[in-house]
C-alpha positions in Angstrom: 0.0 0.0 0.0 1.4 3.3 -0.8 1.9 5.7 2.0 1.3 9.6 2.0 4.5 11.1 3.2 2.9 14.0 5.3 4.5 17.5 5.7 6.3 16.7 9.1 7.4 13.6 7.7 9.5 15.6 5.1 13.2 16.0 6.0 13.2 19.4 7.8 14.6 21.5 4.5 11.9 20.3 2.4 9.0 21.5 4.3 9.0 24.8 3.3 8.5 23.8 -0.2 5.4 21.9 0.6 4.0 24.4 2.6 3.9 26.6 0.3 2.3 24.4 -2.5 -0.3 23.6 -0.3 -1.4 26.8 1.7 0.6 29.7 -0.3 3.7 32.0 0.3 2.3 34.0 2.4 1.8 31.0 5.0 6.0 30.6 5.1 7.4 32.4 8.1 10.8 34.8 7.4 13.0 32.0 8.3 11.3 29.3 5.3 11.3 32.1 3.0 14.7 32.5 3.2 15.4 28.9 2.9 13.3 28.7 -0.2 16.1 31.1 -1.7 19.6 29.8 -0.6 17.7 26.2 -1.1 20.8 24.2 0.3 22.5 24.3 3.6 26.4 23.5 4.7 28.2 21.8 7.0 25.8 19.4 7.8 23.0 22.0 8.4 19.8 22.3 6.6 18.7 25.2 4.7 16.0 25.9 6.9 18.4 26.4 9.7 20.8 28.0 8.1 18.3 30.4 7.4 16.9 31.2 11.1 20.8 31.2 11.7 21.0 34.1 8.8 18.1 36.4 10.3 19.4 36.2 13.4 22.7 38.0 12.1 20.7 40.6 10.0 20.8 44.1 11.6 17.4 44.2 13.4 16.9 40.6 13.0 14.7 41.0 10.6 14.4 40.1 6.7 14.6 44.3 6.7 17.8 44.0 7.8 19.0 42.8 3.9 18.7 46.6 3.6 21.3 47.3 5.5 24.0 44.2 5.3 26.8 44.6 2.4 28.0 41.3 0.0 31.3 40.8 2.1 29.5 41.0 5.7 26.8 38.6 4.1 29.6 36.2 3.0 31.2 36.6 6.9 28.4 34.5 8.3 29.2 30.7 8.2 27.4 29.1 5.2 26.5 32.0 3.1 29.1 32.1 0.3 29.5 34.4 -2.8 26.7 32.5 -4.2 24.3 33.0 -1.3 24.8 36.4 -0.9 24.6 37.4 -4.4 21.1 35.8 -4.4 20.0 37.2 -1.1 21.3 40.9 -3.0 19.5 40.6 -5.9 16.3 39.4 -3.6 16.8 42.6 -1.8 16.9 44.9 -5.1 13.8 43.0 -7.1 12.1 44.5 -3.8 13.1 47.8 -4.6 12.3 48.1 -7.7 9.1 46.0 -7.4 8.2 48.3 -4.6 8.8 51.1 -6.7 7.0 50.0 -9.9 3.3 50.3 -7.9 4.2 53.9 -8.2 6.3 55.3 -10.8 3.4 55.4 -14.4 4.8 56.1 -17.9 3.5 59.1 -17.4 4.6 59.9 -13.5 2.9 64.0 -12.8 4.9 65.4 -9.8 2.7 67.3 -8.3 2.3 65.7 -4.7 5.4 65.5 -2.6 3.5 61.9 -0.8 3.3 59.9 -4.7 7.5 61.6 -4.9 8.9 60.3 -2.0 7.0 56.8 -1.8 8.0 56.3 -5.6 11.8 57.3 -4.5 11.7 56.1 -0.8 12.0 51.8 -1.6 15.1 53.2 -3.4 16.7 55.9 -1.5 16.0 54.9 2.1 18.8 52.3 2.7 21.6 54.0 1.1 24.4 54.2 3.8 25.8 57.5 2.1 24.0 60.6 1.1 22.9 60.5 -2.8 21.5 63.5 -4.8 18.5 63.4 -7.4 17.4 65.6 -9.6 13.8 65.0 -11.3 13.7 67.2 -14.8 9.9 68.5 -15.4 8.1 69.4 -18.4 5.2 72.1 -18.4 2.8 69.7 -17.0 5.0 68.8 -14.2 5.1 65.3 -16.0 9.4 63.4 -15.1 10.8 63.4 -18.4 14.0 62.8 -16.9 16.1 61.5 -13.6 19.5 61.5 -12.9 22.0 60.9 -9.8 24.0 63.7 -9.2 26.3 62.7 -6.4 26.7 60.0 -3.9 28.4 61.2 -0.4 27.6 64.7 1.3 25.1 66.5 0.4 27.0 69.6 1.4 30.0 69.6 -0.6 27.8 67.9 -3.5 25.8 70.7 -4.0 27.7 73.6 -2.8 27.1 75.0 -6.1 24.0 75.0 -7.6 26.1 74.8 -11.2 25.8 71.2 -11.8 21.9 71.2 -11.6 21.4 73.7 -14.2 23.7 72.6 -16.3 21.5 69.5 -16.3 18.4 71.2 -16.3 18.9 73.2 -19.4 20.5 70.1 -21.0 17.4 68.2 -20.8 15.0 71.4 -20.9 13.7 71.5 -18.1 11.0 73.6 -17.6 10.8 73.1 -13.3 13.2 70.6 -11.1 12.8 68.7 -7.9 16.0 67.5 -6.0 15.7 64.8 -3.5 18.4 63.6 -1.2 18.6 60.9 1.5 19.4 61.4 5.2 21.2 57.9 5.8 20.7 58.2 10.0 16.8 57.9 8.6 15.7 61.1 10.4 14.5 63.3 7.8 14.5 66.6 9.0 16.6 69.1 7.1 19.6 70.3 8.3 20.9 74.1 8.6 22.9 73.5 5.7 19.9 71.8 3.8 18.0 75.2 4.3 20.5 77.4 2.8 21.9 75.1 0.2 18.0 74.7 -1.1 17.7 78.4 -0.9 20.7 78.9 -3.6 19.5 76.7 -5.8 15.7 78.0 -5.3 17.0 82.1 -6.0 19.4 80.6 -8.8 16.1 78.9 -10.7 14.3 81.9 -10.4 17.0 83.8 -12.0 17.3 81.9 -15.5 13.8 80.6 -15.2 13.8 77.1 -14.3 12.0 77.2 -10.4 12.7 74.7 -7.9 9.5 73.0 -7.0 10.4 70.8 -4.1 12.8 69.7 -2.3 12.5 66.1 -0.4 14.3 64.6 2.1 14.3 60.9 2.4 14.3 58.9 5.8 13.7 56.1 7.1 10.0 55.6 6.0 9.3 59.2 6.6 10.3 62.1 4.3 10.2 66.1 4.6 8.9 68.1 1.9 10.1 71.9 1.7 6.9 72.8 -0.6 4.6 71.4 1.9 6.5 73.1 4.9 5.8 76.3 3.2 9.2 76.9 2.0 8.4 78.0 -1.6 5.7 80.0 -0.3 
């Protein structure tokens, strides 16, 4: 008589697998989703266990905490190779930009600074260093164009408010937004920030490209100069 091998009679790094076919991915708990992706184990340890081994290592001990862990400290923890890590890395990234997909249309219209920073915020709120983006407009505040300006400070970045024109006339621009990260994930502009945005604002004004915002990025939470009143 053939026997029906249940789901706790599979061998441990199998159940996961199972488990899902039967009752989803969304039933698998951080730990089996993990396992699912590095699929084999080492040194005599299962992938499942490998995998409650990784989280516990992740800053946070959390699956957020592949945010926030680099290639070589991912290939530091016993059983997670080159191989391993590059998958987890690339998990991590297909998040981002899956996250950021639900927002960002052919047609994106950057009118309100909430639908800016959560189409910029999967991408922007991990980064370790500061990095600079500037959003070129047409007349209908539709992006016809992004671009990285700078990764590092934000001060000695955009000390001169050169750059962005030169960028913004290059692509026509008819208005800009910048956005920039704060990396401690508080996202309340600094003195510097203030004065820096007023430069480039004046500078717009001058040769008649404006400055319509100006976001800061934190950790889940952003700051918005136009709706602080700063352009008002």
């Amino acid at each position: 008589m053939n026997h029906t091998i249940t789901m706790r009679e599979l061998p441990v790094s199998e159940q996961p697998y199972e488990k899902c076919t039967k009752y989803g991915p969304q039933s698998l708990s951080d730990g089996e989703l993990l396992s699912v992706i590095i699929r084999t184990g080492s040194c005599g340890e299962c992938s499942l266990d490998l995998s409650r081994r990784l989280l516990l290592n992740l800053p946070g001990q959390t699956l957020s905490g592949l945010y926030h862990i680099s290639f070589e400290q991912l290939c530091d923890i016993k059983g997670i190779g080159k191989v391993k890590a590059i998958q987890l890395l690339c998990l991590t990234e297909i998040a981002k930009r899956l996250m950021r997909t639900q927002t960002l249309t052919e047609e994106f219209i950057c009118n309100e600074p909430s639908e800016i920073a959560a189409c910029y915020m999967p991408l922007m709120r991990f980064l370790e260093t500061e990095q600079v983006r500037l959003l070129v407009l047409n007349g209908r505040n539709v992006l016809t164009k992004e671009m990285i300006l700078s990764s590092g400070s934000f001060n000695s970045a955009m000390a001169l408010p050169r750059e962005i024109f030169y960028y913004a006339l290059k692509h026509k621009a008819v208005s800009i937004i910048l956005l920039h990260n704060h990396p401690s994930g508080n996202a309340a502009p600094s003195r510097e920030d203030m004065l820096l945005t007023k430069r480039i604002a004046e500078t717009g004004k001058l040769i008649g490209i404006p400055l319509l915002d100006h976001i800061i990025i934190g950790n889940n939470r952003y700051v918005s100069f136009k709706e602080s009143g700063y352009f008002s």
